[in-house]
C-alpha positions, -999 to 999 in steps of 0.1 A, spaced: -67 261 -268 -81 284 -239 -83 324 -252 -60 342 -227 -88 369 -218 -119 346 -212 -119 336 -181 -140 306 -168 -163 334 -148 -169 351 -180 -176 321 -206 -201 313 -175 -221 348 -175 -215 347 -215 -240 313 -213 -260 322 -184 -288 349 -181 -306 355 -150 -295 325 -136 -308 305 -161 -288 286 -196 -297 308 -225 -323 287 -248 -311 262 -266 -279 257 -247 -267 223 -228 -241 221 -202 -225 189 -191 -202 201 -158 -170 188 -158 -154 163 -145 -180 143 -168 -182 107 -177 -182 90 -211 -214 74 -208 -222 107 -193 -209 131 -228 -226 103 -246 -261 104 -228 -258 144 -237 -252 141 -270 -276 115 -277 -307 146 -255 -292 168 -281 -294 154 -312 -327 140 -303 -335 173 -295 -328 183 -329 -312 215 -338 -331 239 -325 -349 245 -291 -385 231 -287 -410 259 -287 -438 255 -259 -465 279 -258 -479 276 -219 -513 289 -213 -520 291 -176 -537 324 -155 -521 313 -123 -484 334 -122 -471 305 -101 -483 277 -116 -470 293 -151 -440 302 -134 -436 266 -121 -439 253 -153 -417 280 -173 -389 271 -145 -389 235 -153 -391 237 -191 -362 261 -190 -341 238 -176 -345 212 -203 -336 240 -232 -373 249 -243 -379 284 -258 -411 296 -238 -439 317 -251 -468 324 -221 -505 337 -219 -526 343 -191 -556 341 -213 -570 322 -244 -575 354 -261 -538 360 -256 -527 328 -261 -545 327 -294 -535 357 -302 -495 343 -295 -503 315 -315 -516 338 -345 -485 359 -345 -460 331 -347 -482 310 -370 -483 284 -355 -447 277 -344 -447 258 -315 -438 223 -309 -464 216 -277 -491 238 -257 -496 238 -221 -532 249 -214 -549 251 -185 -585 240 -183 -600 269 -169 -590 301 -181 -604 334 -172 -623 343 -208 -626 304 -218 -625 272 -218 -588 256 -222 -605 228 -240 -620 254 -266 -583 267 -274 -571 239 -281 -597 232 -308 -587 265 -324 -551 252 -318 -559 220 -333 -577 237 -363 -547 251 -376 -521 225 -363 -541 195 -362 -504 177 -349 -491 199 -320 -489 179 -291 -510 193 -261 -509 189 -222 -541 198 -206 -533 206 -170 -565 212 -143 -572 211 -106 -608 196 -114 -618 164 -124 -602 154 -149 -625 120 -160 -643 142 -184 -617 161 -200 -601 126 -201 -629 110 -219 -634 142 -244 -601 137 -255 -594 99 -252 -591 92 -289 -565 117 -296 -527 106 -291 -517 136 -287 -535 149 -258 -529 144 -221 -542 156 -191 -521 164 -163 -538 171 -129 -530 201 -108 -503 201 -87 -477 192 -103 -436 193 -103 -413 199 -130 -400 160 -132 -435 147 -134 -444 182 -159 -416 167 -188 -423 136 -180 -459 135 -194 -445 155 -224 -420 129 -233 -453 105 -228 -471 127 -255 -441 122 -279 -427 157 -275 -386 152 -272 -376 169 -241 -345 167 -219 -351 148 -185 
């Protein structure tokens, strides 16, 4: 039963910030299909309950913006850094708590490929995405043993961004 004072204008800004869904949140526009509610609840549950938690280390604002952008839309709560130092420092504060990293290879105080051993170190599981504008053969072949590290070379869209997540194993929305 509707609420006589909520109109649809105002359940919209309720769920929507900036533009954006508030994390965590899914919207299926009506009118919707079966298969179509089904397909959603299946991204949900798969999801699980809460919102995945990606920690994106990247000094380029655009490219970090790109990839904030994208995530966003599949429900991801976001945490960024510019720097290793920062993003270690991110990762410190929340012990831990993040479901993938996003680190770029060159950083302006590091190497991205030395975070993510300090990552590693203290969550030997969390899927990582190394993303770089260089060759990436080396950083390939550093890291081919480990399942849970890709490389993603720079540039990129948000599509082809969750898609090599969801290769990685991390459960995110189309």
């Amino acid at each position: 039963r509707r609420h006589p004072s909520l109109s649809t204008e105002k359940k919209q800004r309720a769920l929507v910030r900036g533009g954006r869904l508030e994390p965590g949140l899914q919207l299926l526009s009506k009118p919707f299909t079966y298969s179509a509610l089904a397909a959603k609840v299946r991204a949900v549950l798969d999801a699980g309950l809460r919102p995945l938690r990606v920690l994106i280390v990247e000094d380029e604002p655009l490219v970090r913006m790109t990839m904030v952008e994208a995530l966003l839309e599949s429900g991801c709560r976001i945490d960024e850094a510019a720097s290793a130092s920062e993003a270690l420092k991110r990762f410190q504060e929340l012990e831990g708590a993040f479901d993938a990293a996003i680190v770029d290879i060159g950083l302006p105080d590091g190497r991205g490929d030395s975070l993510v051993a300090e990552l590693r170190a203290v969550r030997p599981e969390i899927r990582v995405l190394l993303s770089t504008g260089y060759d990436e053969t080396a950083v390939n072949d550093q890291f081919a043993a480990d399942p849970a590290i890709a490389v993603l070379e720079k540039p990129f869209d948000g599509p082809r961004l969750r898609a090599s997540l969801r290769d990685l194993g991390v459960r995110i929305a189309p």
